[in-house]
N, C-alpha and C positions, 0 to 999 in steps of 0.2 A: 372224654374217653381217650385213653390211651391211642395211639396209632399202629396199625396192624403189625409194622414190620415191629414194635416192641411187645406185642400179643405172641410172639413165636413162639411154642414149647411152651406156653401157657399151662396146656394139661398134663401135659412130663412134669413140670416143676410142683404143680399141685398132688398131684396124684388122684387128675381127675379120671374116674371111670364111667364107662356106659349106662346108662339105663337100659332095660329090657323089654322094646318094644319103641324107643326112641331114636332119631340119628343124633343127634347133638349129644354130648358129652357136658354140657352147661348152659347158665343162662346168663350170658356172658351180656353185659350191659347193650344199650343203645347207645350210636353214637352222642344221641340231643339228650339226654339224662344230664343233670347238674352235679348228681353226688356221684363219686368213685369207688366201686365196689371192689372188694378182694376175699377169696375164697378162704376158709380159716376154717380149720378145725377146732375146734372148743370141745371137744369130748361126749356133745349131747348127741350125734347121729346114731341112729340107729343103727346095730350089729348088721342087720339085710338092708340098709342103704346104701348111697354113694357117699363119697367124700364129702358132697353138699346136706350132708343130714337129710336128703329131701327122701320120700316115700315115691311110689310109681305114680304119675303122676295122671291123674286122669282130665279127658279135653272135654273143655267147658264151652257151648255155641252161644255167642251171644247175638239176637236176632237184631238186625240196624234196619234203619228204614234210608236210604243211599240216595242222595241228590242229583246223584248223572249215573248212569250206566254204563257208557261207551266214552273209553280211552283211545286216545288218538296219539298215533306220534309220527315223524318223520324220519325218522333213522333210516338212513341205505345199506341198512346188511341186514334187513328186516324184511320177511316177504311179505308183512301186511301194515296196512293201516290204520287197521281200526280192531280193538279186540272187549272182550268182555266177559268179565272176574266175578261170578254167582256168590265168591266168596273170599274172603280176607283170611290168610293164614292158613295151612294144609298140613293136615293129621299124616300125611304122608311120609313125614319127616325127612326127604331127601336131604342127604348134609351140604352140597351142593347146590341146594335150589340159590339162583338169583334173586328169587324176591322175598327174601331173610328180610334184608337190610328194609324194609316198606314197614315191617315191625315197630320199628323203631321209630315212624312215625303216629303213634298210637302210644307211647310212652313204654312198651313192653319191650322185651326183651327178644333178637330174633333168633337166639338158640333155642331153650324148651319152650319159650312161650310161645312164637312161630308155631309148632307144630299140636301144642294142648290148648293153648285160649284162641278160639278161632269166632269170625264174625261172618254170618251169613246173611245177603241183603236180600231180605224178605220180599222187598217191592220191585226185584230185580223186572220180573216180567212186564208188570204195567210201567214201568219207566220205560222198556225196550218197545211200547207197543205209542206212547205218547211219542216217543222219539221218529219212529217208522212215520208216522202220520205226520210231519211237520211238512209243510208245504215244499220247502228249502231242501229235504234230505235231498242225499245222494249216495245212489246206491257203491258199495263198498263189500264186500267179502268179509266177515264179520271170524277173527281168530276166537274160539269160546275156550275159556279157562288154560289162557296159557302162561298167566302170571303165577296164579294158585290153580291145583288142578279143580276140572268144573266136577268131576266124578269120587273124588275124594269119599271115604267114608258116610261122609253126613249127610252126602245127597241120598242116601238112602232114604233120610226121613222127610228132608226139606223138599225135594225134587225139585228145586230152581232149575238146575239145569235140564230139564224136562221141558215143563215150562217152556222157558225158554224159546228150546227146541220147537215148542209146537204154534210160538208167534210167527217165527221164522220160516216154519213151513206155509202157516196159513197167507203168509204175505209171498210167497215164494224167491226169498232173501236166501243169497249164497254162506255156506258156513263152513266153516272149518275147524275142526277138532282134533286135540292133543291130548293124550292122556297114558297114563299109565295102570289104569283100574280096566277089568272087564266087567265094571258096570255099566262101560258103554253099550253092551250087549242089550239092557233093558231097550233101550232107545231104537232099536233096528228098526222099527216098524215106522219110526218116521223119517231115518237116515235114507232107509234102501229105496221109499217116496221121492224123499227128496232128490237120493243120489240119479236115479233114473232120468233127471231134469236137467243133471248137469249143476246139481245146486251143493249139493255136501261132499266132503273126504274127509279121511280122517288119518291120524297120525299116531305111531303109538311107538312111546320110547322105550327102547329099550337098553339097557345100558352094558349088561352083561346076561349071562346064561350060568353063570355059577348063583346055586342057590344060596350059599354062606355068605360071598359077599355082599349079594343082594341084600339079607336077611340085616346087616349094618348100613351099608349104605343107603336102602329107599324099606325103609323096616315097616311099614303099612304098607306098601305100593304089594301091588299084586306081583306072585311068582315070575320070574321069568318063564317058565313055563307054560303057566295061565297066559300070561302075555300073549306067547304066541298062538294059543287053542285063543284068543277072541282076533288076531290080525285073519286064522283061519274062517271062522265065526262067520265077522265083518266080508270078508270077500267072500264068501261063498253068496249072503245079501244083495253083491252086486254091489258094495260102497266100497271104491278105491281107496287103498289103504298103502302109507308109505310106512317107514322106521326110521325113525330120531337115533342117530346114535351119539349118545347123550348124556351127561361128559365124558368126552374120551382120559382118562385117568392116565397118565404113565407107569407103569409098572403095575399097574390094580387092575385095571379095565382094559388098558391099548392095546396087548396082545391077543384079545378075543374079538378084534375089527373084523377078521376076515368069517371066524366063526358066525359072527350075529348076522352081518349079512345072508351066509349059506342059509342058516335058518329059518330067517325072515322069508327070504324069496321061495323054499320049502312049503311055508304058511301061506303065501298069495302074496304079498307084500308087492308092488310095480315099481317102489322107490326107496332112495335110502340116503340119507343126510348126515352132517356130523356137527359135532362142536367140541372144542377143546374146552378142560376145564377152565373154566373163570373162576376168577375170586374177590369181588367187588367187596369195600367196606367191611361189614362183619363174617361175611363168609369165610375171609381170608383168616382167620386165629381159629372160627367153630373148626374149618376143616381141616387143620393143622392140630390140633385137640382131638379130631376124632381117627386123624392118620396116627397118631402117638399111641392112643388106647386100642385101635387093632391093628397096625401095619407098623408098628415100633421098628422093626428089624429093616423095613426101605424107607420107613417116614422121610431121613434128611436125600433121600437119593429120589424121591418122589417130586421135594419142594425144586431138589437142584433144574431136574427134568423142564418144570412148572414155567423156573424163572428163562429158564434157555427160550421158550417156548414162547414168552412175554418182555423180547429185551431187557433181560438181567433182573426187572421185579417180580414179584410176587403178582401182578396184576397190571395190564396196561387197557385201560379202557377207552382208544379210539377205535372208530368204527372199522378202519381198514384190517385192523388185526385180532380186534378182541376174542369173536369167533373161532376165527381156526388157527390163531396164535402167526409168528413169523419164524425165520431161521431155519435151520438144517430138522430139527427133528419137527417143524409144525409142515416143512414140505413133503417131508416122508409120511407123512400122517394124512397128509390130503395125496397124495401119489396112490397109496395102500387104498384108499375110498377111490379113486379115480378106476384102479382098476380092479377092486371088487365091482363096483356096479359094474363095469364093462364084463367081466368074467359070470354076473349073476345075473345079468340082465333084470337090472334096478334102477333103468333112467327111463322108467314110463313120466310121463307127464298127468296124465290123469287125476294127478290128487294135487295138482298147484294153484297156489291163490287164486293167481291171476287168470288162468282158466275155466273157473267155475261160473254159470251164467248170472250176467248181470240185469236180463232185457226182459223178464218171466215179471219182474216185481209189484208190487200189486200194494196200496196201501191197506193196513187193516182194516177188519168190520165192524171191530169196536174198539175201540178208546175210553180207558177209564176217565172221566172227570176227576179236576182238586178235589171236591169232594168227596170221591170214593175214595182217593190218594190220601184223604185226610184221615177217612175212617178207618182203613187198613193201618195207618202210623197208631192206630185208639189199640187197635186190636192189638196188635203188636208189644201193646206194652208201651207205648213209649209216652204214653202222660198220666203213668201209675200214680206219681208225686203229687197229683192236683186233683 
């Protein structure tokens, strides 16, 4: 694969356009692919397609049976340690999201196929409930669905992240949630349980309040609007609720910092957080491809911004800076949050990791057996072949 700084203007020179209900503008290889793809017109696309001949493309769930559940890491600009992904790949299509690039280890592609071929691990719960039970645990504050969202569309059908939910209450295990769907709302009944304990908060990003650019930038994710009728929802429950504001965009998104705040805390909101756009690996060409096809007119005044932001590249991924960027405009941007929360009264503590109780925990009442683990992998489909 090509390297991002020669991916630039990728979709200016193509004449790659949107899809209608997607955030990516292509399906721009993976890094670990061996063969080199290039977008070419050959005359067969269809009159109502994109430049890529492709049709609307519809998202395919393909159900996995998952060998570990709980991802662990050590990073220090990370307020937890241990999180947990119901599912691989999000219909949410944020063009932004950081875990595009995970695509790519699956051999797909993490611009359209990221957001249409998604994998959902079926046995997420009984791996979460074997794990609880191991002599050795230790208890930890469990991040749910902060890689891929846990509420995304197809938890409608799968309700993993339900599930889930209701191992974590029965062992009375700390959790924390992120998301940008008001299907969190289904789940109140065991949040506002839980939250009462000291045990759940929940977090809900919101990135802008304009519904146009919402409508390109996170094209599934729920209204901005909607967004804030569930942060109201959720607190009126009794479940501490902050606001992610998340990625701060320069010139697209940054000028509405002081706005989301006002709003958020309007909704109940006790907190409010930020992060500067990133652009690890693929993200860095999808989001420059999709700045081209709607923000043509600040596209190269957006990247200049970007790179001020991240020591003159496109992207700097040490832990000290990657977050909320460095230099003159990343300290004005953390100054502008400093004293919105001070001015909104947006620095409750209530909804912080490391605050939620750890000392309630209780091991489960049941534990699935290899066995039963073996039959659910039958059910599942996964030894159709034999």
């Amino acid at each position: 694969m090509l390297p991002p700084q020669s991916l630039r203007g990728l979709g200016a020179r193509h004449g790659v356009t949107a899809q209608k209900g997607r955030g990516a503008v292509s399906n721009l290889q993976g890094r670990y692919e061996l063969d080199q793809r290039e977008i070419f017109d050959d005359g067969w696309e269809r009159e109502d397609g994109d430049a890529e001949g492709a049709m609307l493309r519809r998202t395919l769930v393909t159900e996995e049976m998952a060998k570990s559940i709980l991802s662990r890491n050590q990073s220090p600009d990370i307020p937890f340690g241990v999180s947990l992904n119901p599912y691989r790949g999000c219909e949410h299509g944020c063009i932004y999201c950081f875990a595009r690039p995970s695509h790519s280890y699956l051999g797909l592609s993490p611009g359209l196929d990221f957001e249409s071929r998604l994998y959902a691990k079926v046995n997420a719960p009984e791996l979460l409930r074997s794990e609880l039970s191991k002599p050795g645990y230790t208890v930890e504050p469990i991040a749910l669905g902060v890689n891929t969202d846990a509420y995304q569309p197809c938890e409608r059908e799968y309700g993993l992240t339900r599930r889930v939910l209701e191992v974590l209450h029965e062992c009375n295990h700390p959790v924390g949630l992120i998301t940008k769907s008001s299907l969190i709302e289904r789940d109140i009944d065991i949040l506002a349980a839980m939250a009462k304990k000291g045990l759940a908060a929940a977090s809900i990003t919101l990135t802008t309040l304009d519904p146009k650019i919402a409508r390109t930038l996170e094209p599934r994710a729920a209204a901005p609007e909607r967004r804030l009728r569930t942060i109201r929802t959720l607190t009126e429950a009794g479940i501490p609720v902050g606001v992610s504001i998340a990625p701060i965009i320069p010139f697209v998104t940054e000028p509405e910092i002081e706005k989301i705040m006002e709003a958020a805390r309007d909704a109940g909101a006790i907190a409010a957080s930020h992060v500067v756009l990133r652009l690890p690996w693929e993200v860095n060409p999808l989001f420059q491809q999709w700045l081209e096809a709607h923000f043509p007119d600040r596209a190269q005044r957006v990247m200049n911004r970007v790179r001020e932001m991240h020591g003159g590249k496109d992207y700097d991924a040490s832990f000290a800076t990657r977050m909320h960027g460095s230099g003159i405009w990343a300290d004005l941007i953390s100054q502008r949050m400093e004293k919105g929360i001070a001015r909104f009264g947006l620095g409750g503590k209530g909804m912080r990791f490391k605050q939620l109780d750890r000392t309630l925990f209780r091991r489960p009442l049941v534990v699935p057996a290899a066995g039963a683990r073996a039959a659910a992998a039958v059910k599942a489909g996964q030894l159709d072949l034999f």
